[in-house]
C-alpha positions in Angstrom: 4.5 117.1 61.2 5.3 114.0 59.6 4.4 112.5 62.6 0.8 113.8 62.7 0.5 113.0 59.4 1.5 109.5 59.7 -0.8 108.9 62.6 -3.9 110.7 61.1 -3.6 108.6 57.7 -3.7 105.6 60.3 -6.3 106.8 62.4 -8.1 107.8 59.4 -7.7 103.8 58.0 -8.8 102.7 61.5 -11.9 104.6 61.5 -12.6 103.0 57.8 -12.3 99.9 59.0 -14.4 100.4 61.9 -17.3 102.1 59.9 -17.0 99.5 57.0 -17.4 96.7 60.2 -20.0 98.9 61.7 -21.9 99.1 58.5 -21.4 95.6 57.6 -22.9 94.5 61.1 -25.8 97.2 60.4 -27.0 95.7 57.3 -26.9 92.2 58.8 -29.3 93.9 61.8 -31.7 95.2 59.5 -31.3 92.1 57.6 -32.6 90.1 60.6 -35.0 92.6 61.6 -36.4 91.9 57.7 -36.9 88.7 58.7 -38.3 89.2 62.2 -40.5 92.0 60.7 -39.5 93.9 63.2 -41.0 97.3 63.8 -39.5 100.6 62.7 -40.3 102.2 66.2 -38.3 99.1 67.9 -35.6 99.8 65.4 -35.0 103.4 66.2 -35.2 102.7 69.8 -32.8 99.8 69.5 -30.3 102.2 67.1 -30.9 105.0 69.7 -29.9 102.6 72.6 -26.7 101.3 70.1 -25.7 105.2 69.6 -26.4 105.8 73.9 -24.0 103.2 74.3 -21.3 103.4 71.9 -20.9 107.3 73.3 -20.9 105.6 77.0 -17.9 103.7 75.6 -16.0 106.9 74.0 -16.9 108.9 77.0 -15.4 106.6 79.2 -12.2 106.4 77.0 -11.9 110.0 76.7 -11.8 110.4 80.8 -9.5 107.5 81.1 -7.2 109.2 78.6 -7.7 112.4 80.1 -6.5 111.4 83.6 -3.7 109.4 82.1 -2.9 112.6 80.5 -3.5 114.3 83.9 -1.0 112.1 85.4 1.2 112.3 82.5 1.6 116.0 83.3 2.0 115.0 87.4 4.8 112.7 86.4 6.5 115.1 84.4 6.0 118.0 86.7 7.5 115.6 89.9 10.2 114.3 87.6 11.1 118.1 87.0 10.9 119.6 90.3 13.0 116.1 91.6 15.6 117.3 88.9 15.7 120.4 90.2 16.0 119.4 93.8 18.9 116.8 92.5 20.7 119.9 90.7 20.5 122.4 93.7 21.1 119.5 96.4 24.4 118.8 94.2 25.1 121.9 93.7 25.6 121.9 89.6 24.7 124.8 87.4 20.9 124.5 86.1 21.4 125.1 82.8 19.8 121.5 81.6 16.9 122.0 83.5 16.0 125.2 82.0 15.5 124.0 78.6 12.7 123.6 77.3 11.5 120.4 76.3 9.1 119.6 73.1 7.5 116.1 71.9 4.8 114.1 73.7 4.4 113.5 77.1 5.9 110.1 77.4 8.4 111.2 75.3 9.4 114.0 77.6 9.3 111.3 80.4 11.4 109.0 78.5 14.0 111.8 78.2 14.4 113.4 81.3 14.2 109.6 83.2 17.6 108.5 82.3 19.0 111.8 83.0 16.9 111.8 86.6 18.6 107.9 87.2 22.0 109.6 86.9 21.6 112.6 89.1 19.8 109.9 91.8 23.0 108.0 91.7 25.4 110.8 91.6 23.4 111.8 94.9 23.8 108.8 96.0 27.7 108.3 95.4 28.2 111.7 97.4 26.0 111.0 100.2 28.4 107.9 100.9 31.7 110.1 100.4 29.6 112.8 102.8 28.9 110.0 105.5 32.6 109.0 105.1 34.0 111.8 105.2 31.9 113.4 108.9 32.5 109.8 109.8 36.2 110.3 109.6 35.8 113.8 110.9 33.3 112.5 114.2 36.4 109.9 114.7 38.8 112.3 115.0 37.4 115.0 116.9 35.9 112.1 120.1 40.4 110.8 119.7 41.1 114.5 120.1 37.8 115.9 122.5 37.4 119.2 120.5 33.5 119.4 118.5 33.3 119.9 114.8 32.4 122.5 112.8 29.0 123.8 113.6 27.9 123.3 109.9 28.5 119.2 110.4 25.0 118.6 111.5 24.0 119.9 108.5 21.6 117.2 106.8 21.8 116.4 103.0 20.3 119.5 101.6 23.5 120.5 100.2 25.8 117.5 99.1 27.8 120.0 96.4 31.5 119.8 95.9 32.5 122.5 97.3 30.7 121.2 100.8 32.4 118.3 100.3 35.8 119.5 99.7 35.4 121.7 102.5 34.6 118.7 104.9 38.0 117.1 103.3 40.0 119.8 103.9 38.8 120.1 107.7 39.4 116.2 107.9 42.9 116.6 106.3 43.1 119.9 108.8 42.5 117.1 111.6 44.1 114.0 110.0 47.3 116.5 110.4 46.2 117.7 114.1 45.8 113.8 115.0 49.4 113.0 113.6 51.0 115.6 115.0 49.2 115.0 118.4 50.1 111.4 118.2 54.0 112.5 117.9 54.1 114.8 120.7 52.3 112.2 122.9 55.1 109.7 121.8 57.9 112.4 122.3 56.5 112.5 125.5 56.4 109.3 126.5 59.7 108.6 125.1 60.6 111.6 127.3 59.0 110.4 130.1 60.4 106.7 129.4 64.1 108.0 129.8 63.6 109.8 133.2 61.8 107.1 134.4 65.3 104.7 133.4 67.5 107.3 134.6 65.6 107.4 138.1 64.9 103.8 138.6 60.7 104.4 138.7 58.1 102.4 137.1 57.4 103.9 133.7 54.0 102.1 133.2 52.7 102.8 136.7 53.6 106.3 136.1 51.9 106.8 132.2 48.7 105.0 133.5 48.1 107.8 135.9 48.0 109.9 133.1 45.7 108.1 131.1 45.1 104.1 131.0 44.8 104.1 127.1 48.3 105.3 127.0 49.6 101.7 128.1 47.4 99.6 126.2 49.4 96.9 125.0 47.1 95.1 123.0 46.4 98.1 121.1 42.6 97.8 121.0 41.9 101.1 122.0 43.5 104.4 120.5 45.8 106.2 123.0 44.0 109.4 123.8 45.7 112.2 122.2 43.2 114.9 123.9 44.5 118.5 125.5 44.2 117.3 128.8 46.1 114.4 128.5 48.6 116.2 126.3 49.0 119.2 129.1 49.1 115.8 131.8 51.8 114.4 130.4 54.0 117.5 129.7 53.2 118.4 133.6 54.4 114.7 134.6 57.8 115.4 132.5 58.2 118.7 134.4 58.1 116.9 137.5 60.4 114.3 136.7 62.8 116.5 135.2 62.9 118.6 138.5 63.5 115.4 140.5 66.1 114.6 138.0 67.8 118.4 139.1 67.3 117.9 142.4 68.8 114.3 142.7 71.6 115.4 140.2 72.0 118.3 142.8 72.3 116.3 145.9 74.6 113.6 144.0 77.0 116.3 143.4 77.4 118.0 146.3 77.6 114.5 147.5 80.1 113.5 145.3 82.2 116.8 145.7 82.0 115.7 150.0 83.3 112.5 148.6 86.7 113.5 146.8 87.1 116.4 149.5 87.1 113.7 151.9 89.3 111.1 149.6 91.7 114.0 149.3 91.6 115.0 152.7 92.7 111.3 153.6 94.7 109.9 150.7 92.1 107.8 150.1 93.3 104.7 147.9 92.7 104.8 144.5 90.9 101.3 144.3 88.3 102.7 146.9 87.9 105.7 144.7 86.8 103.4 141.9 83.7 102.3 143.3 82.2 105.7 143.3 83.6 106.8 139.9 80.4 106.6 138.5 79.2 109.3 140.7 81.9 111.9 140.8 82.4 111.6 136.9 78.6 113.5 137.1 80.0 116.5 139.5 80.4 118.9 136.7 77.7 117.3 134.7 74.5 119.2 133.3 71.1 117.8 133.7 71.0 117.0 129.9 74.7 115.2 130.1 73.3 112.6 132.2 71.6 110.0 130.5 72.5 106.7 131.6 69.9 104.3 132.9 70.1 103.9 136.6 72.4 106.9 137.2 70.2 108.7 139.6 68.5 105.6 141.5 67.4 106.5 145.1 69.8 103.5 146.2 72.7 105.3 144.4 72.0 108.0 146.4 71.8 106.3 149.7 75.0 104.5 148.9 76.5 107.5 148.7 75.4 108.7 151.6 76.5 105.8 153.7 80.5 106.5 152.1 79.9 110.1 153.2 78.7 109.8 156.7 81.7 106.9 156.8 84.5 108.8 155.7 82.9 112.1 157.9 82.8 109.8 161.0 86.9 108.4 160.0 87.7 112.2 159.1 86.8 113.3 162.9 89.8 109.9 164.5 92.3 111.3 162.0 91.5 115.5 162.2 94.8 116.2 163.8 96.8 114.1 161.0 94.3 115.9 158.5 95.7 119.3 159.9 98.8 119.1 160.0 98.7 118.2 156.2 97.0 120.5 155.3 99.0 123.2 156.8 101.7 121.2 155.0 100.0 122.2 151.8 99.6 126.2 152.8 103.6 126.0 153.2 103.8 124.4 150.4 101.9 126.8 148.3 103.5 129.4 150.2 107.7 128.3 149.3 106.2 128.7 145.6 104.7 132.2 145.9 107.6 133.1 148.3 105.2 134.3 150.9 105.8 134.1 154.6 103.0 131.9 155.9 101.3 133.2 158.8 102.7 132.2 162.1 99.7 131.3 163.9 100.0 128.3 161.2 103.1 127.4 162.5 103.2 123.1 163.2 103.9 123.7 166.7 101.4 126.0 167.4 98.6 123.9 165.6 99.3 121.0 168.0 99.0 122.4 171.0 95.9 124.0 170.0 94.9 120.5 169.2 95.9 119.0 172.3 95.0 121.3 174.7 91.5 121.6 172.9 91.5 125.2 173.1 90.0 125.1 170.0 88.1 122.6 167.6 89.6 120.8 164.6 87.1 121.5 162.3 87.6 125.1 163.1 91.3 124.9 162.4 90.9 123.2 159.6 88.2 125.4 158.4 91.0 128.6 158.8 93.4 127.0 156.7 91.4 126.1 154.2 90.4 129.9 153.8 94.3 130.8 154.2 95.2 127.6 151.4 92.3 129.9 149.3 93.9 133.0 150.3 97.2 132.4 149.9 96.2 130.8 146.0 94.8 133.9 145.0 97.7 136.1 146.3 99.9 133.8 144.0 97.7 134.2 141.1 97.7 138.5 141.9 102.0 137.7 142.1 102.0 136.0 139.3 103.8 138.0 136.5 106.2 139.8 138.8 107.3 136.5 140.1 107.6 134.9 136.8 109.6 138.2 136.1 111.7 137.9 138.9 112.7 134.2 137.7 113.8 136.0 134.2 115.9 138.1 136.4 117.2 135.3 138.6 118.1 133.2 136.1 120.0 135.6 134.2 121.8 136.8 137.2 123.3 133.2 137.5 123.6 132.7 133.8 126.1 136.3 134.8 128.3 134.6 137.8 128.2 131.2 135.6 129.9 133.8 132.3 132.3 135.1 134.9 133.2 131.9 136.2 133.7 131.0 132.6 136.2 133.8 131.4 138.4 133.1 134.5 138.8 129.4 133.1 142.2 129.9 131.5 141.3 126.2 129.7 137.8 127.5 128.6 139.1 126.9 125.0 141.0 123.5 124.9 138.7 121.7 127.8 136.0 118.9 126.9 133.0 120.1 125.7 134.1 123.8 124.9 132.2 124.3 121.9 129.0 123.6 124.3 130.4 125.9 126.8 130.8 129.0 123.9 127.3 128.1 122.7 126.1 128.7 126.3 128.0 132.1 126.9 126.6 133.2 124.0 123.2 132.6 125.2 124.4 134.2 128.9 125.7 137.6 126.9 122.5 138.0 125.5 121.1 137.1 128.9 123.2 139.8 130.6 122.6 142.4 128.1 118.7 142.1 128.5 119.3 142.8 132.6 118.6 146.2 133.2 115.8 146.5 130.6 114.2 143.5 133.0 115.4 145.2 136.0 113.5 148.5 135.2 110.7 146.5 134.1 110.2 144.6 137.6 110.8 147.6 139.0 107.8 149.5 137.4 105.4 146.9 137.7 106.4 146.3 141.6 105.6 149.5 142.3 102.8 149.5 140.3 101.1 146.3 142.1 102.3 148.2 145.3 100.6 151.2 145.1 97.3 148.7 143.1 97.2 146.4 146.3 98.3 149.1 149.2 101.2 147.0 150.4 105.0 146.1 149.9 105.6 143.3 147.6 107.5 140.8 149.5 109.9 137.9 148.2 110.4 135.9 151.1 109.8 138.0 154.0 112.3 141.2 152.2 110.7 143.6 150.3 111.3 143.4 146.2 112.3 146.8 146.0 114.8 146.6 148.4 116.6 143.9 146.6 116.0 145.7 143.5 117.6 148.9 144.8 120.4 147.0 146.4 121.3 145.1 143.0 121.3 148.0 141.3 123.7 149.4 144.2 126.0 146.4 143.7 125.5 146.5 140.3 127.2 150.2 139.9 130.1 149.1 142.4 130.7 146.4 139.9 130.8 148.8 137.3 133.2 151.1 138.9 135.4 148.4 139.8 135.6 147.0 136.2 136.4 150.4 134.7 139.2 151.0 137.7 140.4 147.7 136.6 140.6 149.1 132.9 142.3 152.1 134.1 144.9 150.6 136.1 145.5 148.3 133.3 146.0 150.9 131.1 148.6 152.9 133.1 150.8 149.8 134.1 150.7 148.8 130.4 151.8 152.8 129.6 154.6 152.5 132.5 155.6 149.2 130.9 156.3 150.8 127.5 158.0 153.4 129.1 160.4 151.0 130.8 161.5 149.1 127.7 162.1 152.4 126.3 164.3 153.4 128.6 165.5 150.1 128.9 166.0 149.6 124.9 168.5 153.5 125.1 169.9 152.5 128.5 170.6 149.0 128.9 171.3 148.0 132.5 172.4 144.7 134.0 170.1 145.4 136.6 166.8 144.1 136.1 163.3 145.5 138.0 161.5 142.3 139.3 157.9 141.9 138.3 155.1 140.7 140.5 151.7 139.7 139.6 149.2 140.0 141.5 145.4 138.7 140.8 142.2 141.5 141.3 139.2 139.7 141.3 140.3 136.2 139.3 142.4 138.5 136.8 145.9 138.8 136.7 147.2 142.0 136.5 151.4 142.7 136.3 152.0 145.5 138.9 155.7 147.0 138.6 157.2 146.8 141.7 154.2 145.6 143.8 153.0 149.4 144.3 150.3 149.9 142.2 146.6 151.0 143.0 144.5 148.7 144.5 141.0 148.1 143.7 138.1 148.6 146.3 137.6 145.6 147.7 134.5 146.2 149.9 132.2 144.1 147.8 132.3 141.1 145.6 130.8 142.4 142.8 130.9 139.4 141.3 129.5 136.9 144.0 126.6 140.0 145.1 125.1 140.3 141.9 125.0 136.9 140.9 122.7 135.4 143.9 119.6 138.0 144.1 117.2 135.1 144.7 118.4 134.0 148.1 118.1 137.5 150.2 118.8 137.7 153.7 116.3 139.8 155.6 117.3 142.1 157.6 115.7 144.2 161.0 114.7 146.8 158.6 113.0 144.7 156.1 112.6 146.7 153.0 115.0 149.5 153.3 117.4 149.9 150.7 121.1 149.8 151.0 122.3 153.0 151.1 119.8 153.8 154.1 121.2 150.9 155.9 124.5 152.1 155.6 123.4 155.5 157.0 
């Protein structure tokens, strides 16, 4: 209102002026119409034209106001509807645009213009991070060969945040894809890159078949990280990793050839080292063998060479080669105690070999399978043998204790505190025996009646040995406790001659003989006493039960020999 009021009183002082002017220039018109005499009907024509034109003039004024007005309004209504298109395009909340605005026309224009310059720059400033960002995002997906979202060729009707952090998320989404691309294509070729050292090819030649951007060593072009060249190079890995298998496979059986050959021959150990490089990988796994080189087609036909020269030297020296190894099957055989079959005897090999009934190889193929055969009897033998020794070596631990109490210097001789040391040990040997004894016993029969056959120790059945120790072993027995008796009555009659002799006393004195039973001295009166049974050495029999002597009944006991 002030406002008004300020502009009327100045309008209102204007329009004085102007009519004071007005009047002023009136009265000097009629002044010189005076003097011209003009006419009255001239004068109100000429005042009439004056008023005509003055309205022309206001008239003219009014329009030209009006259609400033007019486009006033226009430039308003644009500036609004462009502030509206800035909000939605942005996508911020309207609430500025619905005010409503008071003053003048320029005034409103002068308001909402700065207001309009920021939003056109804001729109600006996210149309560049937009172009940025689908630049980014067009970028990766070509590196990668997948499209974009379908809402990326959008135009810029909607630059709001939330569009915009969308688009960064999906270019962070594939920022992460690309990375993680990238390392699986470098695994690969690092993959790829170690097979191709451990088999001697030509890494580059091989990656460029896969894709040529891949070995671009000026790095002007980004490696294509794409599915297909992805699922490419993980099919080339495959296929060097199963040439890898299959050459490690052929090494080794080449390289066990090799020492079966070398130990076939007694090949020298300095030959041996040449190709330790390759039977160090025999037992080897296809991810223990990593050294550059190691699996090279020339290796491989190296080896091949020493094979196919050793084979060719095996088949001058086959009958040498037989003969030791049927020196090996006896050998194995002495330490299981088995009887070696006869067909293998040295004799008959040779004149097999000689009279080339049949072929070396052959031969030497059959005892191979017997050396095989004969090992895993041993291993089946195994804890009754290892029993058997227990028993063994107490039995001689026995005949060496016997030998020991016959020693009538066992106390006063060198090294007798070492001798009582041992006996102690050989007691507590001797005492274990027939707990051991029934243990062999149980299990022999128990691997007899397992396996379906007689378990023989050196051609004589285990049993039989068993039964006849035990035989020996009761003889023994009897014998010591005849010994005991007989002992007993001399020592009786004895005390009843010195008492007779102590009431009586006689010049004449009865002689005394000794006599020895077994190594023991024993004082018989008058050389008439009772003998011991003398139809076994106890001693001697009991203490040797590892070096049998088989019979024509092989595996009988005793006591059915006897019958």
């Amino acid at each position: 209102m002030q406002v008004d009021e300020s502009w009327d009183t100045k309008s209102m002082g204007q329009q004085q002026h102007v009519e004071n002017t007005c009047g002023s220039l009136l009265r000097e018109l009629q002044q010189i119409w005076d003097e011209v005499g003009e006419n009255d009907s001239e004068r109100d024509k000429m005042l009439l034209q004056l008023e005509q034109e003055c309205l022309e003039v206001y008239r003219r004024k009014v329009e030209r106001a009006s259609h400033a007005r007019a486009q006033l309004h226009q430039d308003l209504a644009n500036s609004e509807a462009e502030l509206a298109a800035l909000f939605s395009t942005l996508g911020d909340p309207a609430v500025s645009r619905q005010t409503k605005r008071t003053g003048a026309l320029r005034e409103q224009l002068a308001t909402i213009r700065p207001q309009l310059e920021a939003l056109r720059q804001r729109k600006e400033d996210r149309a560049k991070q937009f172009l940025e960002a689908k630049t980014h995002i067009a970028s990766i997906c070509r590196e990668i060969a997948t499209p974009p979202a379908a809402d990326f060729y959008l135009g810029d009707q909607d630059l709001s945040l939330k569009r915009l952090e969308d688009y960064n998320v999906q270019l962070q989404a594939l920022q992460k894809e690309r990375g993680d691309r990238l390392h699986r294509v470098f695994e690969y070729m690092n993959v790829a890159h170690q097979l191709c050292a451990i088999l001697g090819m030509d890494f580059v030649q091989i990656i460029a078949g896969v894709h040529p951007s891949l070995v671009d060593s000026d790095g002007g072009h980004p490696k294509s990280i794409s599915n297909d060249t992805i699922a490419r190079l993980a099919k080339t890995i495959h296929s060097l990793r199963e040439e890898k298998m299959l050459r490690l496979q052929k090494l080794q059986d080449l390289g066990t050839s090799l020492i079966e050959l070398w130990n076939l021959m007694d090949t020298p150990s300095e030959e041996q080292e040449l190709f330790q490089h390759i039977t160090c990988n025999i037992a080897a796994t296809e991810e223990d063998v990593t050294a550059p080189s190691s699996l090279t087609l020339d290796i491989i036909d190296q080896v091949e060479v020493e094979v196919a020269r050793l084979d060719s030297l095996k088949a001058s020296k086959m009958k040498e080669i037989v003969l030791k190894r049927r020196m090996e099957l006896e050998e194995i055989c002495r330490f299981a105690h088995i009887e070696p079959d006869a067909n293998t005897m040295e004799g008959e090999l040779i004149a097999l070999i000689d009279s080339g009934e049949e072929d070396p190889s052959d031969l030497l193929s059959k005892l191979e399978e017997q050396i095989t055969q004969v090992k895993q009897e041993a291993s089946r033998r195994k804890e009754i043998l290892d029993k058997m020794e227990k028993w063994m070596c107490a039995c001689e631990e026995e005949g060496w204790l016997e030998d020991y109490n016959k020693d009538e210097n066992r106390f006063s001789s060198k090294g007798a505190h070492l001798n009582l040391k041992r006996a102690e040990r050989a007691r507590a040997a001797i005492n274990k025996l027939p707990a051991l004894v029934e243990s062999l016993t149980l299990r022999t029969r128990a691997w007899e009646e397992e396996n379906g056959i007689p378990f023989l120790f050196d051609g004589v059945r285990l049993l039989a040995m068993l039964d006849e120790y035990n035989f020996l072993r009761q003889e023994k027995d009897e014998e010591k406790r005849r010994l005991r008796d007989h002992k007993k009555i001399q020592e009786q009659m004895m005390n009843e001659k010195q008492t007779l002799f102590a009431l009586k006393p006689s010049p004449l004195k009865v002689p005394l003989s000794s006599k020895k039973v077994n190594g023991v001295s024993h004082t018989i009166v008058g050389g008439n006493g009772p003998q011991p049974n003398r139809r076994l050495s106890p001693g001697s029999a009991i203490s040797q039960p590892g070096t049998p002597k088989p019979s024509g009944t092989n595996g009988l006991n005793v006591s059915q020999q006897r019958k």
